[in-house]
N, C-alpha and C positions, 0 to 999 in steps of 0.2 A: 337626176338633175342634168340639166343639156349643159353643152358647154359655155354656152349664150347667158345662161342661168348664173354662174359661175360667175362668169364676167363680169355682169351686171352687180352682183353683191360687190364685189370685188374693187371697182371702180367706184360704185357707189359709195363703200367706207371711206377708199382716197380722198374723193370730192368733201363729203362732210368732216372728214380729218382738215384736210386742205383750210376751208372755209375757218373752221375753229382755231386752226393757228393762224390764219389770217386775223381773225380776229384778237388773238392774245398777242403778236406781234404788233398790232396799232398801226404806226404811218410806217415802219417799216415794213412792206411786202415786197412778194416777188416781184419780179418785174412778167410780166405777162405776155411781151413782146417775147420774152428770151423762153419763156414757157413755150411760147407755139413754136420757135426756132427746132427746140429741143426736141416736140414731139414731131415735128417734121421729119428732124434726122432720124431718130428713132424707130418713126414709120419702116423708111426707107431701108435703115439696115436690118429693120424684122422680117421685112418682105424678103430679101435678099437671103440674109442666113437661113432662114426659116426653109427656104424652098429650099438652100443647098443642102441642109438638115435634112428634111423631107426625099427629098431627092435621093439621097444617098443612103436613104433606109435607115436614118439612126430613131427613128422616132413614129410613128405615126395614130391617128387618128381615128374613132369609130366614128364610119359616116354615120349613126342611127343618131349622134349627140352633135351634130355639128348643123349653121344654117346652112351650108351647100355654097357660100361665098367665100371666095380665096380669093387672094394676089399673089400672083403667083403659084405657087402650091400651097403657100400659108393660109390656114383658114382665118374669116373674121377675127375670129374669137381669141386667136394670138395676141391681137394687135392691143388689146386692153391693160395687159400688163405693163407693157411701155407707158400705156397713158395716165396708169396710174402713180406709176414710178416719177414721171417728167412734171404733174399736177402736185405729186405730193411733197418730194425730198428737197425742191427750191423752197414752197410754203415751209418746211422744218427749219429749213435752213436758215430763214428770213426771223423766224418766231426765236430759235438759238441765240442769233445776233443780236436782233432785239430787249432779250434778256442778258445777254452779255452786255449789252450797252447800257441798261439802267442798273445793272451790276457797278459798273465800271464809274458813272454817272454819282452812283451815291455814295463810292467809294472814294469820290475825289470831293465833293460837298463836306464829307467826315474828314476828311484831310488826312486819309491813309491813300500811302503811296497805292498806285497801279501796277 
């Protein structure tokens, strides 16, 4: 399996994880402005670490599993991890909330304190 390959499942799971708790969360979601902020930054200090990583000999890569596209030194296939991380854990975080809130909701309907 390439490391392209990897990735691809990888993200994949995030996205339809993501989606699903987008959905069990209702009208509360992430915000999707603040999602692309995140993978921005995210990008940028993967690119950045990744090459000093790279660079410094802590880590490296078989080119036979790789596409041959980097930023920097960091290959493509780095950068997936971040996106799945910045796609998935605000979508968690939102669906949490959301269940805290109709927790919290029918807990003051029943007239038990909060």
């Amino acid at each position: 399996m390439t490391y392209i390959e990897l990735s691809a499942w990888f993200v994949g799971a995030a996205v339809v994880a993501a989606v699903v708790l987008s959905v069990v969360s209702g009208r509360h979601r992430a915000h999707v402005g603040a999602m692309a902020v995140t993978i921005v930054v995210l990008f940028i200090l993967t690119a950045v670490f990744d090459t000093v990583m790279i660079a410094t000999g802590l880590f490296h890569y078989s080119a036979d599993h790789l596409l041959g596209i980097h930023i920097g030194l960091a290959p493509l296939e780095d950068f997936a991890y971040p996106l799945a991380g910045a796609v998935l854990l605000p979508t968690l975080w939102a669906a949490l909330h959301a269940r805290r809130r109709v927790r919290d909701d029918s807990s003051a309907v029943d007239g038990e304190p909060s």
